[in-house]
C-alpha positions in Angstrom: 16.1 22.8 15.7 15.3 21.7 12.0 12.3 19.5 11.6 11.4 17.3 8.7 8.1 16.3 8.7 7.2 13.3 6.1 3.9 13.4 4.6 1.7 17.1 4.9 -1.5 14.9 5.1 -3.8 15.4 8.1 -1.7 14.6 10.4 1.7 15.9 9.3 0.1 19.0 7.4 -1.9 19.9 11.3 1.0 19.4 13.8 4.0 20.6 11.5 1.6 23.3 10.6 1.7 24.7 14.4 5.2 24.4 14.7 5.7 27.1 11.5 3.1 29.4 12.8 4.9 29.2 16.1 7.9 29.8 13.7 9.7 26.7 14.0 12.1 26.1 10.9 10.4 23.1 9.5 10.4 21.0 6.0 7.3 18.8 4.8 9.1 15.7 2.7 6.2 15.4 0.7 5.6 14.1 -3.5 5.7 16.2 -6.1 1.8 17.1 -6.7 1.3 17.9 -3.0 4.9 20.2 -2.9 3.3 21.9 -6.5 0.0 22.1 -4.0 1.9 23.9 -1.3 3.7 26.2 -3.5 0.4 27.7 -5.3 -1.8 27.8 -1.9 0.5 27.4 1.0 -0.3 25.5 3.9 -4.3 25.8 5.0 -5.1 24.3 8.3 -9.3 25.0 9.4 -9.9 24.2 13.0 -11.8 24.8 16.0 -8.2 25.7 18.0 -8.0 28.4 15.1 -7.4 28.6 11.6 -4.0 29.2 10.0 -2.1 29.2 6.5 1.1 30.0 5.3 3.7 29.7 2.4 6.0 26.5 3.4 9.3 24.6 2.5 8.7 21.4 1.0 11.1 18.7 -0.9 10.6 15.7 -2.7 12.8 12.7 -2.1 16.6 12.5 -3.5 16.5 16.9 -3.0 19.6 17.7 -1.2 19.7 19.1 1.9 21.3 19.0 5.2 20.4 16.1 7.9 17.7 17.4 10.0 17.6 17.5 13.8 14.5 16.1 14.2 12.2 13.8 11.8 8.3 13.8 12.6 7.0 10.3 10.9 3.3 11.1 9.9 2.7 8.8 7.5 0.6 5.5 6.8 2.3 2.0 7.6 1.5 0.9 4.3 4.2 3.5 3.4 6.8 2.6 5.7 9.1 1.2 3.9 8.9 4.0 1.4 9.5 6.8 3.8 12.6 4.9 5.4 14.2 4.6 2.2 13.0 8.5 1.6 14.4 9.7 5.2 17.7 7.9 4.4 19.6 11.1 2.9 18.7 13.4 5.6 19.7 11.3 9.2 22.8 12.2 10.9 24.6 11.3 13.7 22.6 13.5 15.7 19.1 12.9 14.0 16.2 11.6 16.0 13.2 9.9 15.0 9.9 10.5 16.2 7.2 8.0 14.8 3.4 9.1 14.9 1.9 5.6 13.5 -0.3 3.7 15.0 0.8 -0.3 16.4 3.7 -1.4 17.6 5.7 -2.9 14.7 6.9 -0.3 12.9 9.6 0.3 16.1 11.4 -2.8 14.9 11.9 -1.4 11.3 13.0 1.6 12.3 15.3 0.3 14.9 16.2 -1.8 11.9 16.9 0.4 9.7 18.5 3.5 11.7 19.7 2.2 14.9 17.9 1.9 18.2 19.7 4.9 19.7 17.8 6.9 17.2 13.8 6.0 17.6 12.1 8.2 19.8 8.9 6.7 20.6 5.8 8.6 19.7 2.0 9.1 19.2 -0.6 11.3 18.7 -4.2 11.9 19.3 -6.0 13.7 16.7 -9.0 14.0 14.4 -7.8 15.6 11.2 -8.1 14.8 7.5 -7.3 16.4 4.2 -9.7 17.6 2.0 -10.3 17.5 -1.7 -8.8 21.2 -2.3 -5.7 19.8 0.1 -6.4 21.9 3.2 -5.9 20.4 6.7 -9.4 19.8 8.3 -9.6 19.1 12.3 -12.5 19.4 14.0 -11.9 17.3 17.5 -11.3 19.0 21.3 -8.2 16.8 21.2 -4.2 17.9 19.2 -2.2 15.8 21.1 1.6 14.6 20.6 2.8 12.3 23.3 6.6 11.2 22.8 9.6 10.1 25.4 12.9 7.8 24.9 12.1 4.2 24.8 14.5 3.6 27.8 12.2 6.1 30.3 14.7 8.5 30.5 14.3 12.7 30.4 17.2 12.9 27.5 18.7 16.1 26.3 16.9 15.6 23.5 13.3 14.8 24.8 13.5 18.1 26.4 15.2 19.8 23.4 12.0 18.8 21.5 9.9 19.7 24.7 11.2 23.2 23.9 10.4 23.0 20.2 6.4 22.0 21.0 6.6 24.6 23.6 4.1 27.5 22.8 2.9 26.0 19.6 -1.0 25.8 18.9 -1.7 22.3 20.3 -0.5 19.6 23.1 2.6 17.9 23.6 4.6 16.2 26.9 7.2 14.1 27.3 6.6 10.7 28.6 8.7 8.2 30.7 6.4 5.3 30.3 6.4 5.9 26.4 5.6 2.1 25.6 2.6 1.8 28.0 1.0 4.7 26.4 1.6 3.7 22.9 -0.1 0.3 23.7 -3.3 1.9 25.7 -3.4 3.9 22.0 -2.5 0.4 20.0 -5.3 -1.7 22.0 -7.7 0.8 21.5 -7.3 1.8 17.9 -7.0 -1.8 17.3 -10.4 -2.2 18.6 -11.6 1.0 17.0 -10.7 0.3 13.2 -11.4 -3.5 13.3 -14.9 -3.1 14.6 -15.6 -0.3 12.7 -14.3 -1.6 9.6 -15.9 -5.0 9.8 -19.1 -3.8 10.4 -18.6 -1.2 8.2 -20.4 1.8 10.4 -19.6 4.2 12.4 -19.1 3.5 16.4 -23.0 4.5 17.2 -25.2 1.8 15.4 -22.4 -0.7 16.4 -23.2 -0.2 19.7 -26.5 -0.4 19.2 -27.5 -3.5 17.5 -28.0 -6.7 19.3 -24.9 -7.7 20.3 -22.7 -5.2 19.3 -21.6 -4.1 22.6 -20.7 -7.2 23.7 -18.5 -8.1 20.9 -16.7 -4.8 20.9 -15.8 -5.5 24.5 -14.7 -9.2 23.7 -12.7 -7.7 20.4 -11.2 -5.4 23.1 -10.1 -7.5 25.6 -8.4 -10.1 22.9 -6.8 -7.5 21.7 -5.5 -6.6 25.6 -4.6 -9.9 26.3 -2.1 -9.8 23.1 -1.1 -7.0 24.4 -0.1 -7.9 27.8 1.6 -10.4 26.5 4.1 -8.4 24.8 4.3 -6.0 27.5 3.5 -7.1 30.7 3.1 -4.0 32.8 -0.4 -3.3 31.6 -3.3 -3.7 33.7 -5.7 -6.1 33.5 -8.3 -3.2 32.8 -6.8 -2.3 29.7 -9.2 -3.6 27.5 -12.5 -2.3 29.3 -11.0 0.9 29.1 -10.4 0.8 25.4 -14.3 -0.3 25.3 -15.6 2.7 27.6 -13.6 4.8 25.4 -15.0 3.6 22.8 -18.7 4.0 23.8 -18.4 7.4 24.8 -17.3 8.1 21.5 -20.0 10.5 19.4 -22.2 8.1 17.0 -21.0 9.3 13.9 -17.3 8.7 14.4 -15.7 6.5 12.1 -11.8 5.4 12.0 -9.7 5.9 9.6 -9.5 3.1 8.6 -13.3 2.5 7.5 -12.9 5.9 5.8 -9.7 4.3 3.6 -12.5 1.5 2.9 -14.9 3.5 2.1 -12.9 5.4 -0.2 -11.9 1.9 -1.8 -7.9 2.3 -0.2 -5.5 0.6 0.9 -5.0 -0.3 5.1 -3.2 -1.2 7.9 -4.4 -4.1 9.3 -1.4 -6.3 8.4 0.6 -3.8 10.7 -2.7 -3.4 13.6 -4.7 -6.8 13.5 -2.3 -9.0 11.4 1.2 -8.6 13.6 -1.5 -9.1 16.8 -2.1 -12.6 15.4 1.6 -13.5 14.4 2.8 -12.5 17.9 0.2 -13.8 19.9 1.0 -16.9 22.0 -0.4 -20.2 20.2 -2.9 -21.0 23.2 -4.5 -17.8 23.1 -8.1 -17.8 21.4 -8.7 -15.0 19.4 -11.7 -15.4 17.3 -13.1 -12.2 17.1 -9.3 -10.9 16.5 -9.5 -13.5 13.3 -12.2 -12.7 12.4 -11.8 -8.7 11.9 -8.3 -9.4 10.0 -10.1 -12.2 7.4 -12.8 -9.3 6.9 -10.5 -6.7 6.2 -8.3 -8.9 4.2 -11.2 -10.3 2.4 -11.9 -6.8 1.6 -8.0 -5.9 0.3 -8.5 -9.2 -1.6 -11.4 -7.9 -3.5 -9.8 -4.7 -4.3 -7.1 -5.5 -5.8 -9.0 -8.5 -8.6 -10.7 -4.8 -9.3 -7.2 -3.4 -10.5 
């Protein structure tokens, strides 16, 4: 099976990373100073499930080469649309697509864009990043991949990629309740990165201050209730379970998204808080919902009068 996995960031760079010490034949899409990066060091992964590196094949978009089998989406939402128009070249008739973002509304696009028949759906749990000399940091008890056909089903493929994950240095299943387990990760990421990111700490003093518990719950259960909406086979207990999740959570752990903040970035709350709003019903309240987006935003805003 020939994997293409966009982006050799954190994500990407930790899970395709596995598959080519397993010895899976895989190809980072990546741009042109991270493939010069791989070429001089190779692939470096540090982590407490081991520590690997290795020489790997990487292209840049518009290089020719055959449609892949399988495409691994590992990148940002911001970077979407990018990465569809990159992809474009190398899906076949028999390609599938297996998206690792967080949210929900990136499935349209690609639907969109490649056909329904071809967008696996996907997620992962994972604490990596990538460090100043490019090497794959990951740290966290926790390398998941959790993927299945949209319809429920046990395809050909789904276990063809089964096979593929099988033996590799981390954890993957198949799912047939692919959407319910996307949106248990959407609520609570949601959550995660608003809260963190509005307060601008990590999840400890958050849930310490006056207060803070009981607005992270509330954030939570808006967030749920959005959530149910669109899909209505979720419990009622969704959103307390994000919360507990949340406060059992180490005090230092930040999202990702406050670390793009912090690093004065770009983020995705247009695709995680913003398309929660636009969706919602209109007589749903959602305050605290509002008022995480018009922080972050406020924040965006202010980058970008800095240039």
């Amino acid at each position: 099976m020939r994997v293409l996995i966009v982006g050799a960031g954190g994500v990407g760079g930790y899970f395709g990373g596995r598959l080519v010490e397993k010895g899976a034949d895989v190809t980072f899409l990546v741009r042109q100073r991270r493939k010069e990066q791989l070429r001089e060091k190779g692939l470096v992964i540090h982590s407490v499930h081991g520590d690997f590196s290795s020489p790997v094949q990487a292209i840049t978009a518009g290089e020719k080469a055959a449609p892949f089998d399988l495409i691994i989406l590992s990148v940002k939402a911001y970077h979407l649309e990018d990465a569809i128009r990159d992809i474009r070249p190398y899906v076949g008739d028999s390609t599938a697509i297996l998206p690792l973002l967080n949210g929900m509304s990136h499935m349209e696009r690609l639907e969109e864009a490649f056909g329904r028949e071809k967008i696996l759906g996907g997620l992962c749990q994972i604490e990596t990043t990538l460090n100043e000399r490019g090497e794959v940091e990951q740290y966290s008890s926790f390398h998941n991949i959790v993927f299945g056909e949209l319809d429920g089903s046990i395809s050909d493929r789904v276990k063809r990629i089964e096979k593929l994950f099988s033996g590799a240095r981390m954890t993957a299943q198949a799912s047939r309740e692919i959407r319910v387990e996307m949106w248990h990760k959407y609520v609570f990421i949601a959550a995660f990165s608003g809260m963190t990111s509005m307060m601008r700490s990590s999840i400890g003093p958050i849930m310490e201050a006056p207060w803070g518990r009981e607005t992270y719950r509330r954030l939570a259960e808006e967030i749920a209730a959005v959530a149910r909406f669109h899909e209505p086979s979720l419990t009622p207990e969704i959103g307390e379970k994000a919360f507990a999740i949340a406060a059992a959570l180490e005090a230092p752990m930040k999202s990702s998204m406050l670390r793009d903040v912090e690093r004065g970035g770009p983020t995705e709350t247009d695709h995680l808080h913003g398309w929660l709003i636009q969706t919602a019903p209109e007589d749903l309240d959602l305050p605290l919902l509002k008022a995480v987006y018009a922080s972050i935003k406020a924040y965006e805003a202010g980058r970008e009068q800095k240039g």
